[in-house]
C-alpha positions as CSV (number, residue, x, y, z in Angstrom):
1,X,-39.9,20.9,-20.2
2,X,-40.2,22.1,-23.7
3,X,-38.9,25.2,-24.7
4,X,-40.3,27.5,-27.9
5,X,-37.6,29.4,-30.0
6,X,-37.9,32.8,-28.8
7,X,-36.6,31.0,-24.9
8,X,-33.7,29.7,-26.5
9,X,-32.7,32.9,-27.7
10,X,-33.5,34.4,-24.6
11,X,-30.9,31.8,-22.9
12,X,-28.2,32.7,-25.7
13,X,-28.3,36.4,-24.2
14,X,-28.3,35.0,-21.0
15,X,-25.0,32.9,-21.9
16,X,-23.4,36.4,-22.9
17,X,-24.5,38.1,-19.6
18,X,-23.5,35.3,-17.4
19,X,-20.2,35.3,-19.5
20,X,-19.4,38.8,-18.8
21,X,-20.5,38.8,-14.8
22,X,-18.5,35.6,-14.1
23,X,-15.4,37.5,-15.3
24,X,-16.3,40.0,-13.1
25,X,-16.5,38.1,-10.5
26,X,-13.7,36.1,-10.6
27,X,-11.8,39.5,-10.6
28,X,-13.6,40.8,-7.3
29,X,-12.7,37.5,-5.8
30,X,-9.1,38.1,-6.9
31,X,-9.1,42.1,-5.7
32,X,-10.7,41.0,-2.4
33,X,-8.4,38.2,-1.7
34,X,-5.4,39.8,-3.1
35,X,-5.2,43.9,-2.3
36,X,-3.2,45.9,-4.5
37,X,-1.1,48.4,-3.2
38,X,0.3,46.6,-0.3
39,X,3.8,45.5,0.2
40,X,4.3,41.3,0.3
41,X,6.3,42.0,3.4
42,X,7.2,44.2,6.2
43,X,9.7,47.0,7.1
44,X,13.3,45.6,7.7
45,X,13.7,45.7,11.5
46,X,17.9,44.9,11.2
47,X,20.3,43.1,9.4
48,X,23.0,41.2,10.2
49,X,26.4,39.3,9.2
50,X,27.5,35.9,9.5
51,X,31.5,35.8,9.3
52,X,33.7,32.7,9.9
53,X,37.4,32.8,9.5
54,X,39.8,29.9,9.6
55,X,43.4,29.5,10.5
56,X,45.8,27.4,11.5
57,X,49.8,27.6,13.3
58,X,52.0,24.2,12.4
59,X,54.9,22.9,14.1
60,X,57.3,22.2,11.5
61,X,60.6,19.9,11.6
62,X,64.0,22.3,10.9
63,X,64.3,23.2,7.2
64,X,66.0,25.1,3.8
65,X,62.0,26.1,2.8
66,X,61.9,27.9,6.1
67,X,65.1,29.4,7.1
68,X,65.2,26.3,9.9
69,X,62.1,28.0,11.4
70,X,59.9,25.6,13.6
71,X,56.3,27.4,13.6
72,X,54.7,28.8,10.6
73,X,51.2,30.5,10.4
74,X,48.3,30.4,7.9
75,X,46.9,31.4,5.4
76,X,46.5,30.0,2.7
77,X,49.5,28.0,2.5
78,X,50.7,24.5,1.5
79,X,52.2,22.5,3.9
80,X,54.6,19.1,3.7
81,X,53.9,15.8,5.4
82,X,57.6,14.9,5.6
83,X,58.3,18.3,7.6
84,X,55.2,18.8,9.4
85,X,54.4,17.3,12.4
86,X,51.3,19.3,14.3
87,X,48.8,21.5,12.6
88,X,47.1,23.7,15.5
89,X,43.6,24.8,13.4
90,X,41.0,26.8,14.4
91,X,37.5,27.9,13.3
92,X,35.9,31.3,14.7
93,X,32.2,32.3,13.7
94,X,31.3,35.5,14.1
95,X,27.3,37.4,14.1
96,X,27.6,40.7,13.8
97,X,24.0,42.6,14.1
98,X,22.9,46.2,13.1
99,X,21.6,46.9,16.3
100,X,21.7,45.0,19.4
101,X,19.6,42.0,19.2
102,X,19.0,38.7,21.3
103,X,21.7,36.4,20.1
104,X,22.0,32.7,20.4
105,X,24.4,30.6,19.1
106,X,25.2,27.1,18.9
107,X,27.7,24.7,17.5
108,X,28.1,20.8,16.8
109,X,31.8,20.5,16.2
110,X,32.8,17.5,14.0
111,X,36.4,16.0,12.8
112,X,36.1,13.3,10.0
113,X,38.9,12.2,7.9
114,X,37.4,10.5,4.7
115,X,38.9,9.8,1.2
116,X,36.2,9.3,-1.9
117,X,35.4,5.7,-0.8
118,X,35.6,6.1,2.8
119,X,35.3,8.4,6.0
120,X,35.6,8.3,9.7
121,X,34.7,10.7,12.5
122,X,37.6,11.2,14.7
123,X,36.2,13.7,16.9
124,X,32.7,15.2,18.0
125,X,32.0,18.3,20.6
126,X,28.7,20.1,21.4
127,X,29.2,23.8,22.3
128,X,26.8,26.8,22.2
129,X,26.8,30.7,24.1
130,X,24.6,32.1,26.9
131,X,21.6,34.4,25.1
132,X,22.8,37.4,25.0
133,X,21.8,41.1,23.8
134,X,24.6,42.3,22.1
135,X,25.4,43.1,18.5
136,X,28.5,41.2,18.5
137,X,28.4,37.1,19.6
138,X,31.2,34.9,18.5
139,X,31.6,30.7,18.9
140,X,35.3,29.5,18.4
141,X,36.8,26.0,18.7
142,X,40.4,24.8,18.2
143,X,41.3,21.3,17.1
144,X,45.0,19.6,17.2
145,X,45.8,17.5,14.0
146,X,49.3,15.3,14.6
147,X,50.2,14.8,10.9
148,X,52.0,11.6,11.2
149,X,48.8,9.7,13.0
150,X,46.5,11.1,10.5
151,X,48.5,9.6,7.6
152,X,49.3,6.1,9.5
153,X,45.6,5.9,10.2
154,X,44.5,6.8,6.5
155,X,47.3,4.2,5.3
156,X,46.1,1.2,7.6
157,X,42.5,2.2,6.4
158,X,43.5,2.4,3.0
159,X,45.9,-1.8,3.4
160,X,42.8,-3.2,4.9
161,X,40.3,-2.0,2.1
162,X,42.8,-2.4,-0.4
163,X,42.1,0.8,-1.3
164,X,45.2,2.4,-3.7
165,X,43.6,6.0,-3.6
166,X,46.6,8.1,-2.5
167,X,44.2,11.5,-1.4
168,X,42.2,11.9,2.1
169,X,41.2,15.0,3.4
170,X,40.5,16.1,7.2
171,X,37.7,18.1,7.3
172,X,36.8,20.3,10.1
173,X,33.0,20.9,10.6
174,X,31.7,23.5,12.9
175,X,28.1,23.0,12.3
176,X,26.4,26.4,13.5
177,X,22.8,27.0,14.3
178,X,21.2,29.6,16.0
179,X,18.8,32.7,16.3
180,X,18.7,36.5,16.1
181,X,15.8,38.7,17.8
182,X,15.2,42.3,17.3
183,X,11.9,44.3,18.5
184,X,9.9,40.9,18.6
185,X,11.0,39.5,15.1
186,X,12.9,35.8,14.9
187,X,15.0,34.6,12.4
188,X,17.1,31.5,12.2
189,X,19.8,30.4,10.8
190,X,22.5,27.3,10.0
191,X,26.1,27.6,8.4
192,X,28.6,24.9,8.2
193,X,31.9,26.5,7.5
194,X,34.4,23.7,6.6
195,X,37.7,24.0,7.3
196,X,39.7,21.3,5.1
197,X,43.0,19.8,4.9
198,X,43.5,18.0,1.8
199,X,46.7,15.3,2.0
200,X,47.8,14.6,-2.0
201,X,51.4,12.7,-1.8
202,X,53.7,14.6,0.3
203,X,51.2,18.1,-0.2
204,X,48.8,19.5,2.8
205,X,46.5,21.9,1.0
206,X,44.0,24.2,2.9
207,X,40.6,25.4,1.9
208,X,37.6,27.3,3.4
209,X,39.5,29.9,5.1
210,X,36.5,32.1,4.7
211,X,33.2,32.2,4.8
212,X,30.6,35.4,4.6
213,X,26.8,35.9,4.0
214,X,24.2,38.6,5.2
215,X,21.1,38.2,6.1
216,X,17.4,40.5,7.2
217,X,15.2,40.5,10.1
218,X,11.9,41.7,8.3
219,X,8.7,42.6,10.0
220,X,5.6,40.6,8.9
221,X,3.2,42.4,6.6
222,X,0.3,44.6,8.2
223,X,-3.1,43.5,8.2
224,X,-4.7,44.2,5.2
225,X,-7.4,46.7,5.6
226,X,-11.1,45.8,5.0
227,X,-13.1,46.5,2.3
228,X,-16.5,46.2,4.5
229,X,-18.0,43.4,2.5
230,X,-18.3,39.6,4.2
231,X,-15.8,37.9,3.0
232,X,-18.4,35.2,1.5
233,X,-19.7,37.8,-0.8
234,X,-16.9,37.7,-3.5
235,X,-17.5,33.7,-3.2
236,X,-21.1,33.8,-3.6
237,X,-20.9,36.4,-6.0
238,X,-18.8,33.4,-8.5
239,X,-20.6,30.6,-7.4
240,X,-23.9,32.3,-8.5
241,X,-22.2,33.3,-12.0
242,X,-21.0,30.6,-12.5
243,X,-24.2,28.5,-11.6
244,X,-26.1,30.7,-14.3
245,X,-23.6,30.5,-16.8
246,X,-24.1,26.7,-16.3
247,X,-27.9,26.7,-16.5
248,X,-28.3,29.1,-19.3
249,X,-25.4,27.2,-21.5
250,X,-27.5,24.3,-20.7
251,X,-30.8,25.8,-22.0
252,X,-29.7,27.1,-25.2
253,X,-27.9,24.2,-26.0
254,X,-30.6,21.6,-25.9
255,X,-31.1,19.5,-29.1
256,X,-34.8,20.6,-30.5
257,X,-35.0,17.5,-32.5
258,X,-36.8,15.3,-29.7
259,X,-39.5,17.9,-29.4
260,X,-39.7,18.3,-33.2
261,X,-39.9,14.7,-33.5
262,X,-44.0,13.3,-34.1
263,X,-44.4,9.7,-32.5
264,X,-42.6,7.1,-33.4
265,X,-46.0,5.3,-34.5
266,X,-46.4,8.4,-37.0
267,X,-42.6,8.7,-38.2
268,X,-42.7,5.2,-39.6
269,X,-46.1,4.9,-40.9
270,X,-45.6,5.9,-44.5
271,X,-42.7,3.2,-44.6
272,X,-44.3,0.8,-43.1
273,X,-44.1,-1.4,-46.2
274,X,-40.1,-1.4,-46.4
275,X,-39.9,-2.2,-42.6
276,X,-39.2,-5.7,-41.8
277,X,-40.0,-7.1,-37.6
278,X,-36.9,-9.5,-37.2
279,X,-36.3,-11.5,-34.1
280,X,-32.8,-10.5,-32.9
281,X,-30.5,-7.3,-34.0
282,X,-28.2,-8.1,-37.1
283,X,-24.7,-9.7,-35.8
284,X,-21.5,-10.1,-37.2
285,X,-21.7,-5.5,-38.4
286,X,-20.3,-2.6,-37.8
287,X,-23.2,-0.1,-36.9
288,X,-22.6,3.1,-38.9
289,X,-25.8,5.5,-37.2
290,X,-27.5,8.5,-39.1
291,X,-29.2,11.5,-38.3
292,X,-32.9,10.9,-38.8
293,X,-35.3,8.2,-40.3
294,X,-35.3,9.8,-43.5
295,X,-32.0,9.1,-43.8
296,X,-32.2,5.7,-43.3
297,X,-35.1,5.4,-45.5
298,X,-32.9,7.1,-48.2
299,X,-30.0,4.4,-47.8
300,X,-32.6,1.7,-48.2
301,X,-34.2,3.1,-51.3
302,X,-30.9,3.7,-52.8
303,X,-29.5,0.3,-52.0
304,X,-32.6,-1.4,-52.6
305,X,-32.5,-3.5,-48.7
306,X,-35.4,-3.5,-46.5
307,X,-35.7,-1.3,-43.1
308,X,-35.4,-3.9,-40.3
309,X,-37.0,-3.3,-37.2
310,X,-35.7,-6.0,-34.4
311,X,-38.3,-6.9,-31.2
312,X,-38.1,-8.7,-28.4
313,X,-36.7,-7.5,-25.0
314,X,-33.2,-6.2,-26.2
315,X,-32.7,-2.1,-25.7
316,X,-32.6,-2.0,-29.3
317,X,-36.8,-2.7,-29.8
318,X,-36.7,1.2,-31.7
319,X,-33.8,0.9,-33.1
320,X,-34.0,0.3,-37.3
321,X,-31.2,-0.9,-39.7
322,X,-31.0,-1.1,-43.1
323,X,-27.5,-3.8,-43.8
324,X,-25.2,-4.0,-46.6
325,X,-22.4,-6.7,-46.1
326,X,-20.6,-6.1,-42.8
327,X,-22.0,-2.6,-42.1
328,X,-25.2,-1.8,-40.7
329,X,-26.3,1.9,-41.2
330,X,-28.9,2.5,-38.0
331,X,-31.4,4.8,-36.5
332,X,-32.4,5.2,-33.1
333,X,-35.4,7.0,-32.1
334,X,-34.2,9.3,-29.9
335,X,-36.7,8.0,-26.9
336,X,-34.8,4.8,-27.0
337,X,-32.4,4.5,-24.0
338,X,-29.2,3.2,-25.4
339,X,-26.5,1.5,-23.2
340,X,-22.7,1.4,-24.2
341,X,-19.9,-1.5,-22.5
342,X,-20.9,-4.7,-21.4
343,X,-23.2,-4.2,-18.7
344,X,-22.2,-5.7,-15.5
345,X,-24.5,-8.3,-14.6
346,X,-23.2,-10.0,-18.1
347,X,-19.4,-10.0,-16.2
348,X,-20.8,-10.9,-13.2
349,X,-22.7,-13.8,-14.7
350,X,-19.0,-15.3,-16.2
351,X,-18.0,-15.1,-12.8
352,X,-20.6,-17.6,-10.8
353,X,-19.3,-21.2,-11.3
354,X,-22.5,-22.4,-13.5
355,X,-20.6,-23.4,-16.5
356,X,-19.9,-27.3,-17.1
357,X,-16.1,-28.6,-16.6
358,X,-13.9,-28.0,-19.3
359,X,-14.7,-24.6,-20.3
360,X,-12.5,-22.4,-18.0
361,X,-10.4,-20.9,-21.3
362,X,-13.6,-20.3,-23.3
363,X,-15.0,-18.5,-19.8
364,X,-11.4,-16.6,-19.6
365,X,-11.7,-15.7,-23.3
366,X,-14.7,-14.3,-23.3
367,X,-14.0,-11.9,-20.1
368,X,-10.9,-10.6,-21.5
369,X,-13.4,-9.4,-25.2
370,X,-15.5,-8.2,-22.5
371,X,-13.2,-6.2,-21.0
372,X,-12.0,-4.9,-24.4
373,X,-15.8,-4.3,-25.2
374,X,-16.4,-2.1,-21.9
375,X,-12.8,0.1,-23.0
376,X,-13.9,0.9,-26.2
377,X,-16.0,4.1,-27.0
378,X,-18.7,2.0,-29.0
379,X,-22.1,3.6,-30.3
380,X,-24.9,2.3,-29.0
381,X,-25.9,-0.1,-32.1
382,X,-22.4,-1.9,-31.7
383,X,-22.3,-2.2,-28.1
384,X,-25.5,-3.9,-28.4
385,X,-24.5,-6.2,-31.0
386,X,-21.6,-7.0,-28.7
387,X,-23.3,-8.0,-26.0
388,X,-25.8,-10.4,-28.5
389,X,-22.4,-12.2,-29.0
390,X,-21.8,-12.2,-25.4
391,X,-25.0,-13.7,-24.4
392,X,-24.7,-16.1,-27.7
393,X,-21.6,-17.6,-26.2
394,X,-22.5,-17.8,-23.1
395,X,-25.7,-20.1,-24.0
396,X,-23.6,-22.4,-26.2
397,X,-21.0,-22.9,-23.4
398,X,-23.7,-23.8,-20.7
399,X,-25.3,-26.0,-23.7
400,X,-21.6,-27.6,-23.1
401,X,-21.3,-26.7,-27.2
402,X,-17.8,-25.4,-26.5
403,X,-17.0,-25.5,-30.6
404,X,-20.0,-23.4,-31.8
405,X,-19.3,-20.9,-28.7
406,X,-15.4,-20.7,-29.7
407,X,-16.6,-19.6,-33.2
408,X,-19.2,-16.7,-31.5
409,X,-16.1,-15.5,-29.1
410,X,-14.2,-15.2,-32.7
411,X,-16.8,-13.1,-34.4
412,X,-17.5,-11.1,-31.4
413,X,-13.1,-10.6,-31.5
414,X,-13.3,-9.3,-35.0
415,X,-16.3,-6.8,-34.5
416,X,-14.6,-5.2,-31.3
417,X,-11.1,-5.3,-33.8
418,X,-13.3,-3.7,-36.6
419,X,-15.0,-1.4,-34.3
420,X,-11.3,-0.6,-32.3
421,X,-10.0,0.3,-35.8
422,X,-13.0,3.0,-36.9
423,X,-12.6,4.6,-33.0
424,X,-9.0,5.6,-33.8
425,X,-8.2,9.0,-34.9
426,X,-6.3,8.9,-38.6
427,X,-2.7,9.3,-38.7
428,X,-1.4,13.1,-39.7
């Protein structure tokens, strides 16, 4: 389809208008799937409290600390191995609700004694509460520690590891999950408030006495109300933008050279004279293309080197060269199809076991430049070239000429190296 000036610049208004709709678009999509106005969530049905408290009542040998007492209670209070011989703890956990809600609690009570190399579970219980509707529900357990067999057993742990750590700490782990309900809304929850009793030499030192946090039962958000319009619409509506934004870009950008372009009979007619027919595409160069013709024909006159035109079966039939040294400056008329990589028939063709004994190296050379060939952003004029080298090597290694074909995979290594080096941007 050929397209006159004045269509082109109808297409670059078109760009503009397709701009501005697809903007608008994409913001209807946005307000229709996103209202404004709305809160993210619902009202607050209730709130609620999660509470644990920890304590503990040890029986105590006769002493000058304690006035000879035999009980003491905690608190937060350091106790003495050499004095101390039960520590009666405890663990309540408490869920306090605004208003009276279906509670349900439930509680995986462990005991584990464990040093920074080490631990053992001493004790495991399973306990929960009825469902209940109440604003109050509370979960308690009690656990009896006998100091002396906690500190024999960490010591015989300790001799048989050869362990010389002289800290262990019995940790009690009420591991609470469970669920509140108020006016149809759920939440759940998990706590683990430890209650721990570190042993350091002669010292018993409590921790996680307390434990508090607050949570919300919020209602889920209404339904957004509706706009009346499908929801495809806002959908459509960008696809279609989008699609002409797309299409008209497409238009206006076209290159008018091809259709300015005579036939390639008539472009090189009045050069014919400087155009030499040669049998294969030079080798051994670094293609360098140009705009147009004239600009090739301008390179030749000024370096005084013929135009050459290769033939024969290769893509490059209308493609013309003028060479100087190792770089070939190059035209292609643009109704040429140009190919760039190795093409795969060529790899597959290195793969079928045609090639006489002995040339498995030159056969795993040659894939690996082929490879390097099909990574490399080449222009068309080099990738051909390439491949001529490809093709060249391959013939001299089924001729069982393995020397000649060495020397073609090396000059086919040093155009992809040359070619490799031009592709790379320049350092800043």
């Amino acid at each position: 389809m050929k397209l006159t000036s004045r269509g082109r610049r109808f297409a670059a208004v078109l760009v503009v208008v397709f701009v501005l709709t697809t903007v608008w678009a994409a913001y209807y999509l946005y307000a229709e799937t996103h209202p404004m106005g709305e809160s993210a969530t619902g009202p607050t049905v209730a709130t609620f409290t999660e509470r644990s408290v920890g304590g503990f009542a040890a029986a105590l040998r006769p002493s000058y600390l304690y006035n000879n007492s035999t009980e003491v209670y905690g608190g937060n209070i350091t106790l003495f191995t050499p004095i101390t011989n039960w520590i009666n703890a405890s663990v309540a956990f408490t869920l306090q609700t605004s208003r009276a809600a279906a509670i349900h609690l439930g509680e995986t009570f462990v005991v584990v004694l464990s040093t920074p190399v080490w631990s053992k579970t001493l004790f495991t219980e399973v306990n929960q509460t009825s469902p209940t509707n109440a604003s109050l529900e509370t979960i308690s357990v009690d656990y009896s520690v006998n100091v002396s067999s906690v500190v024999s057993l960490a010591s015989a742990i300790n001799a048989q590891l050869g362990y010389q750590g002289n800290e262990y700490t019995l940790s009690l782990d009420p591991a609470i999950s469970g669920s509140v309900a108020v006016a149809g809304v759920e939440q759940t929850f998990a706590d683990e408030p430890t209650l721990n009793f570190t042993f350091e030499g002669s010292l018993i030192k409590p921790s996680g006495l307390q434990y508090t946090t607050d949570g919300a039962l919020v209602a889920p958000p209404p339904p957004a109300a509706s706009s009346g319009v499908p929801a495809a619409v806002p959908y459509l509506a960008l696809v279609g933008s989008v699609g002409g934004l797309g299409s008209s870009v497409w238009v206006a950008t076209r290159r008018s050279e091809e259709e300015q372009l005579p036939p390639l009979d008539e472009l090189i007619r009045p050069y014919e004279e400087a155009i030499v027919t040669t049998a294969r595409a030079p080798t051994d160069v670094t293609a360098t293309p140009v705009k147009g013709f004239a600009d090739l024909v301008k390179i030749a006159d000024t370096l005084g080197k013929p135009i050459l035109r290769p033939t024969g079966p290769d893509p490059t039939r209308s493609t013309f060269f003028v060479v100087d040294g190792l770089i070939a400056y190059s035209y292609r008329y643009p109704g040429a199809r140009g190919t760039k990589g190795p093409s795969e028939p060529l790899f597959t063709a290195l793969t079928r076991p045609t090639f006489p004994p002995g040339s498995a190296k030159l056969i795993r050379r040659l894939q690996r430049e082929l490879l390097r060939l099909k990574g490399l952003p080449l222009d068309d004029e080099t990738a051909a070239l390439a491949r001529e080298r490809v093709r060249r090597a391959m013939d001299l290694i089924r001729a069982g000429n393995n020397a000649e074909a060495a020397l073609e995979i090396d000059h086919l290594a040093r155009v992809l190296t040359v070619a490799a080096g031009l592709s790379r941007p320049p350092r800043s």
